[in-house]
C-alpha positions, 0 to 999 in steps of 0.5 A: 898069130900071136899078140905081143904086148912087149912089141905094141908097148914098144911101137907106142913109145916110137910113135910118142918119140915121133910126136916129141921130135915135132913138138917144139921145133916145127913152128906151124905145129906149135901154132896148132897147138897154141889155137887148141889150147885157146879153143879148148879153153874157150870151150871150157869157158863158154860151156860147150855141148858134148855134141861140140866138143866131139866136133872140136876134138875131132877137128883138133885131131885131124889138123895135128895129125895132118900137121905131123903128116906133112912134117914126115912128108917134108922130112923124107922129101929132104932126106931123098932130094937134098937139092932142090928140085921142082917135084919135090918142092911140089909134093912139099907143097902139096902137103902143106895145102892139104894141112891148110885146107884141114886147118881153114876147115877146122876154123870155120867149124870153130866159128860155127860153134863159138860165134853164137856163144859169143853173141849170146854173152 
């Protein structure tokens, strides 16, 4: 099998439009992004380890990624069920809980982090 770099180059540009579709106009996603700019800012501020700041990136990560997941998940449920039905508002649903469980997660690991730094000021 041969390497295409004209066809990676090309899926890169896709998965950058799909970001872009999201940015903006999803609501929960700007938040996300909102926090971790905050968070980044704090880390900046308060001097974070490099152990941490891997944490932190990581968890950033995981809940953006969870975030867009759940973007796709609820955009394809809508495409295929355009009226409402009880399956598909679960499977929204569900979607939406595994983001809440990345996000609380993600904020506890922030807490552990930032609360000593915060008391040590």
């Amino acid at each position: 099998m041969k390497y295409n770099l004209k066809k990676q180059l090309r899926s890169f540009g896709y998965a950058w439009k799909g970001i872009r579709s999201c940015v903006g106009k999803e609501q929960n996603l700007s938040f996300h992004l909102i926090t971790s700019a905050i968070v980044i800012i704090a880390g900046l501020i308060l001097d974070i380890t490099q152990m941490e700041w891997i944490i932190i990136a990581l968890c950033i990560g995981i809940v953006i990624t969870a975030e867009l997941f759940n973007t796709a998940i609820e955009r394809l449920v809508d495409l295929v069920s355009p009226e409402q039905h009880p399956i598909a508002g679960q499977v929204k649903d569900i979607a939406a809980g595994a983001v809440l469980i990345c996000a609380t997660t993600a904020a506890i690991i922030g807490l552990i982090i930032f609360i000593p730094y915060f008391i040590n000021l």
